[in-house]
Every structure is written in structure tokens, then in C-alpha cells.
N, C-alpha and C positions, 0 to 999 in steps of 0.2 A: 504493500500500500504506500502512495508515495502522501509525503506530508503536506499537507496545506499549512501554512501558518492562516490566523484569523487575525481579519482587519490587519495586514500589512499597510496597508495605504493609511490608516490613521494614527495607528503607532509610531509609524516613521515620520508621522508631521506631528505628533504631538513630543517625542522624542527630540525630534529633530538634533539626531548626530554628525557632528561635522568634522572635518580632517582634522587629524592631530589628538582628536577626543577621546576621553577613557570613559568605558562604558562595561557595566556589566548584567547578563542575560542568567538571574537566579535558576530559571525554571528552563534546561536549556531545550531536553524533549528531543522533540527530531530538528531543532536547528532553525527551519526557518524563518525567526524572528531574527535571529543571532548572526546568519547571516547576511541579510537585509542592513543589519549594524555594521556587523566588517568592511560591507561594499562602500557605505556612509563616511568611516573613520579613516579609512584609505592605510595606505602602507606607514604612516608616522602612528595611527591609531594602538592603541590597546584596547584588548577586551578579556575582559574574565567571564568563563561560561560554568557553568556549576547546576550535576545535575546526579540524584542519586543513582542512577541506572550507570553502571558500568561501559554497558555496550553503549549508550548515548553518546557517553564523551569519546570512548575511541572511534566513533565512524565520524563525529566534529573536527577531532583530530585529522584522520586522515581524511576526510573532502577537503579541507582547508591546508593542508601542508604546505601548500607551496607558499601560501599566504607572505606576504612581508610585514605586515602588520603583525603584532604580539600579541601571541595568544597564549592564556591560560586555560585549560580546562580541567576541571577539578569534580573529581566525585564525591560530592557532600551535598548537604543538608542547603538551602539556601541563610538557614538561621544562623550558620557559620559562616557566612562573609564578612563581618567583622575579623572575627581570625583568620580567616583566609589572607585578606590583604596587609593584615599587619604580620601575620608568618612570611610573607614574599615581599612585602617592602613596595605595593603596588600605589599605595597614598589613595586618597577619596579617589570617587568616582564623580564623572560627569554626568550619567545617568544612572538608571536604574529599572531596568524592565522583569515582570514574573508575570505569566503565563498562567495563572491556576489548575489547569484542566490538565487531564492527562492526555498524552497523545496518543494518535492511533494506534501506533508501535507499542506501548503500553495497554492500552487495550486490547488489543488484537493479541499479542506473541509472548507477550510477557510471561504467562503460565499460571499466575499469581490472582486469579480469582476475580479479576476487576469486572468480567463482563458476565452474563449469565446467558449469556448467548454460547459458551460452550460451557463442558461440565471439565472442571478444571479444580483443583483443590484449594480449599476456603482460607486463602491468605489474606490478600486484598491489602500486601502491606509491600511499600514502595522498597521496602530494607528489611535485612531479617533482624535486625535491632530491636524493630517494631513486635509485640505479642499480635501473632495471627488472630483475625475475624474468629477464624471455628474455635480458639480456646476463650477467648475474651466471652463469646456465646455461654459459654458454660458457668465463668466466675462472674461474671454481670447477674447481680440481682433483678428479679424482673422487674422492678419498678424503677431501678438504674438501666434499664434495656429500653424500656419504654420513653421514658425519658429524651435519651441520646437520639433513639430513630426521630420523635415528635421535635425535638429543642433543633438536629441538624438537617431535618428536609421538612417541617412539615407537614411530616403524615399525619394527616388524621385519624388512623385507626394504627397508631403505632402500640397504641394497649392489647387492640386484639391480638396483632401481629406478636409482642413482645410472648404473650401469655403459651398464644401456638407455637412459637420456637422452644419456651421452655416446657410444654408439654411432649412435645417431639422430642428433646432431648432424654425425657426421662424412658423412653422406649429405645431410643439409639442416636447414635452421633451424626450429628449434621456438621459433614466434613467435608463437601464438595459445593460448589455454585449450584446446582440442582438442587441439593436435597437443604438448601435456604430458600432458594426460590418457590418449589414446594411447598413449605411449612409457611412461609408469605401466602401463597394462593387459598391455601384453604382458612386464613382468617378473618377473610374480605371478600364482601360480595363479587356474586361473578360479573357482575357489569360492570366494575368498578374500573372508571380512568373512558369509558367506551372507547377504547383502542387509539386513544389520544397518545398514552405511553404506555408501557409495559408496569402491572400494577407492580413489579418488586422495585421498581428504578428507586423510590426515593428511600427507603431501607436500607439498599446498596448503599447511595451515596450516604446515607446518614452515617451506617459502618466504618465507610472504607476513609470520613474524613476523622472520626474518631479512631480508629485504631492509628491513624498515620498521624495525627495530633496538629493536624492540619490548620486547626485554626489558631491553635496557640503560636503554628509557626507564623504565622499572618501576622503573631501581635508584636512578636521578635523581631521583627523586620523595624517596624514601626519605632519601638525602643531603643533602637538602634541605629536610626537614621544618620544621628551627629558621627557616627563613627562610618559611614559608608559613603554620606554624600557631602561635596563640594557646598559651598554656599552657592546657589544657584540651579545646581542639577537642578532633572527631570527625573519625576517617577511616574510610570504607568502601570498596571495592573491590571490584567485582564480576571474575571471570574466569569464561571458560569451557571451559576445557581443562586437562588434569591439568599440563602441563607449568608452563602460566602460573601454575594455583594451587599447585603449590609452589613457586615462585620467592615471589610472593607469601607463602607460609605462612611460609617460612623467612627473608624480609626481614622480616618483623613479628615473627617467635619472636627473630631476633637483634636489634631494635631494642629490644626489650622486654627482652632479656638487659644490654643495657646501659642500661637503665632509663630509655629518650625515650619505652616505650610501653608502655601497658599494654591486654591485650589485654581485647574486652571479648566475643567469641567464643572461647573453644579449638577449638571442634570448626566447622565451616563448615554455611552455615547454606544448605541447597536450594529448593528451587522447591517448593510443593506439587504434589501430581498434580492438583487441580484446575486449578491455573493451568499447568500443563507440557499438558493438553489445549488448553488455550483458546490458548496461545501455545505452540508447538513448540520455537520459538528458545529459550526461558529453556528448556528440559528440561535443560541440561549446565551452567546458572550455579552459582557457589556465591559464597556472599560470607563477607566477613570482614572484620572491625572492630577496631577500637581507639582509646585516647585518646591525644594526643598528652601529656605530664608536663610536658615544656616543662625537664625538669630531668637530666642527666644525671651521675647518682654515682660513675661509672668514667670522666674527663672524657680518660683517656687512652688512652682505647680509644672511635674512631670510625670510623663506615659513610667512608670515602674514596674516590676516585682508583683506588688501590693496593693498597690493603689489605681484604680481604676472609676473613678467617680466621672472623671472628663468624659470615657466613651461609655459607661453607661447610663448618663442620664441623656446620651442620645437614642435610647434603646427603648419600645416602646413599654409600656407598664408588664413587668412579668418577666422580662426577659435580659440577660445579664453576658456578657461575653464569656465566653470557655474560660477563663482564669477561676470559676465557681468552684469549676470539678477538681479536684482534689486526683493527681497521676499518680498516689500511692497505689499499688499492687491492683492500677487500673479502673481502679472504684471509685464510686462518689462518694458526697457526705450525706 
């Protein structure tokens, strides 16, 4: 399957990377954002690329060899660019681009449970770092199951669904993308989605952003700006689900509240229909932007650890950013 990037044409004008520029591509996937940037920074450019899939970085590697331009590619975390660049001595960066979504390559080949379109073993974790889906199934209390499905897609019948995976469980292991999917169908009516989407899609994703701790890494990024970006850079972000993009909206409306960013979107910028034909996968992106200020005016009031008052009183009643949940041995409070 050959990669599409999504929304190249607006990334690279809201990016806007020019010769000479250091730039780096957290989420690097199959490339095509990343190298849309190389073509941009020209042979004086650097770029750091950083992505946990092994085989990613080495086929970025070798497409771009011959490059003159300096490249970094690195298999990590994107939460680790901070160390990344102070380990190499690469100094801030001019922008800042991460992809949310997984790529095709990662859906498709990966082996690792992300799709339920084949029956593949219930990992659904980007690293083996990560505790796999099928075990997490089992130490998750149901009403910590139910929870994470409802709190990270929105399901509405994420109690039924929680309840039939742990009654399932008590008869035998649900250790393959089928035999979740399965125990999803028979919790919820059969009409349910009328073939709008596949009724297990937002379960998945509720899983597959919790086991990979996905939005915590969202916040890291955030907390970490002063240490990544130049006074001035560009950050972009593409997400693709309502849950991810308001995490995102409301980490950028509160960074900007305390004046590190100024946003250079308010409203999120979509996919045309042209390109949501031609690429399917971009149809649910939406992105959104901002400068980094490099300056903050309220120096006593910051994104922390701890303290999270700025982005959740952007949140609306009820609802709290992932810092709530407690990563001891996976569990809540």
C-alpha cells in the first residue's frame, strides 16, 4: 500500500519550512509529511524524524540516503525529543509537526492487532514496552473498562460492551482481534452505527489509545515545548478523532491562555472532499496550529506534572484530561 500523507498542501503552508530550517517530524509513519519537509529545508536543512516502528525509520533512512540535508532518524517515543536533541547536541527546533493517526503500514502489516479486519493477536501496542490490549482486558476492572472505552471514543454502550468482554472472559481468553470484536457485537444492538462504521471501531480506538498512553503523550509534548521549540516555530498537529482533537484543542487554547502560544487556527482546518475521495483515511483528520512565543507572561502559572487547572477548565462539565488515571499496574482510582 503506498502512503498518502493527509492534507500535505496545508501542513506545508501552515509549516511553512524554508532553507536552512530545522525541523522535526515526531510521528514519522511512512514518511510522507517528512519528506515534503526535507524537499522545503533543502541541503543546509536538518530534520529529526522519530518514530517507534523500527522498520519506519530504516526504509526513511534508506529513501533518503542520498539526501544532503541532515538527517536524524530515531526510534523513540515522540515524548522523548527533548532528550533526543539535547543527547545529539541538535539545539531547538524551527518547527514541529505529529501526525496522530496510524499509518497504513501500521494498520495493515504490522501484526499487532490494530485492525479487526484480520484476526491477528490482541496487542494493539505500538512497543512491546506497552502491556498488551488482551492482558490489560483481564486486570481492568469493569467499571475501569467501561470507563476508558466511554471517557476515549464515546461509546455509548461502553457499559454493555465492558460487562460482555468480562463475561466472555470468565468462559475463555479473548486473545485475538476477532474474539474482541465478537464479544463487542453481541453487546449492542444489531442495527447499531446502520453501516455508517463498523460497530467495534470506537472500542478499538478507545483500547489501542489507552494501552499506548497516547494521550498522556499528547500532554508531554505540550510541557515540553520550551525545551523543543525556537521562539517563533510552528507546531501542527494533525488528529483524527473527536476525543484526540479536543484534548489537543484544549492543550493549545490553555497554552495560549498562558501566552507560550498563539494560535494561528481557531476553528480546525479539514480534509477537502476532493482529497477525503482520493484518500479515505484523511476523511476524519482535522488539524490545528500554532506559534510557539517562546515567552510566557503568567511565568506562574504552568502546563506540569500536577497541575492541570488551565486545560481542564477548558473541558466541558464531567470531563478531565488523562492525567486523572493513575499508570500504577494500569489501573485507575
Amino acid at each position: 500500500m503506498i502512503h498518502k500523507p493527509v492534507m500535505p498542501r496545508e501542513v506545508l503552508e501552515i509549516l511553512a519550512p524554508k532553507s536552512g530550517e530545522f525541523f522535526v517530524d515526531g510521528t514519522l509513519g511512512g514518511g510522507g509529511h517528512a519528506e515534503l519537509i526535507l524537499e522545503a529545508i533543502g541541503d543546509e536543512g536538518k530534520l529529526l524524524v522519530v518514530d517507534e516502528d523500527p522498520k519506519a525509520v530504516k526504509e526513511f533512512e534508506e529513501r533518503n540516503k542520498d539526501s544532503r540535508a541532515k538527517i536524524f532518524a530515531v526510534q523513540d517515543n515522540f515524548t522523548n525529543i527533548p532528550a533526543i536533541l539535547e543527547s545529539r547536541g541538535l539545539g531547538k527546533a524551527d518547527g514541529l509537526f505529529l501526525d496522530l493517526g496510524l499509518s497504513s503500514d501500521e494498520i495493515e502489516y504490522s501484526g499487532r492487532g490494530f485492525t479487526f479486519q484480520k484476526n491477528e493477536p490482541l496487542f494493539m501496542t505500538l512497543s512491546d514496552r506497552y502491556t498488551p490490549v488482551r492482558t490489560l482486558l483481564k486486570t481492568l476492572r469493569e467499571d475501569e473498562l467501561a470507563k476508558i472505552i466511554r471517557d476515549y471514543s464515546d461509546e455509548k454502550y461502553a457499559g454493555a460492551i465492558a460487562k460482555e468482554i468480562k463475561k466472555t472472559l470468565k468462559q475463555k481468553n479473548i486473545d485475538t482481534t476477532f474474539d474482541l470484536r465478537e464479544s463487542i457485537l453481541r453487546a449492542i444492538p444489531g442495527n447499531y452505527e446502520r453501516g455508517r462504521i463498523d460497530p467495534a471501531t470506537r472500542s478499538f480506538q478507545a483500547l489501542r489509545i489507552y494501552a499506548n498512553h497516547e494521550f498522556e503523550n499528547i500532554e508531554s509534548v505540550f510541557k515540553n515545548l520550551e525545551k523543543i521549540l525556537k521562539s517563533g516555530a510552528r507546531l501542527a498537529i494533525i488528529s483524527f478523532h473527536s476525543g484526540e482533537d479536543r484534548l489537543v484543542k484544549n492543550l493549545m487554547r490553555a497554552t495560549a491562555q498562558i501566552g507560550l502560544l498563539k494560535l494561528i487556527n481557531k476553528k480546525i482546518i479539514e480534509t477537502t472532499e476532493e482529497e477525503a475521495r482520493a484518500n479515505p483515511r484523511s476523511r476524519s483528520a482535522k488539524l490545528r496550529a500554532a506559534i510557539y512565543t517562546g515567552t510566557n507572561p503568567n511565568p506562574n502559572i504552568k502546563l506540569t506534572n500536577s497541575h492541570y487547572l488551565e486545560i481542564n477548565s477548558c473541558l466541558p462539565a464531567g470531563r478531565r484530561v488523562i492525567s486523572d488515571y493513575s499508570r500504577d499496574n494500569n489501573r485507575t482510582q
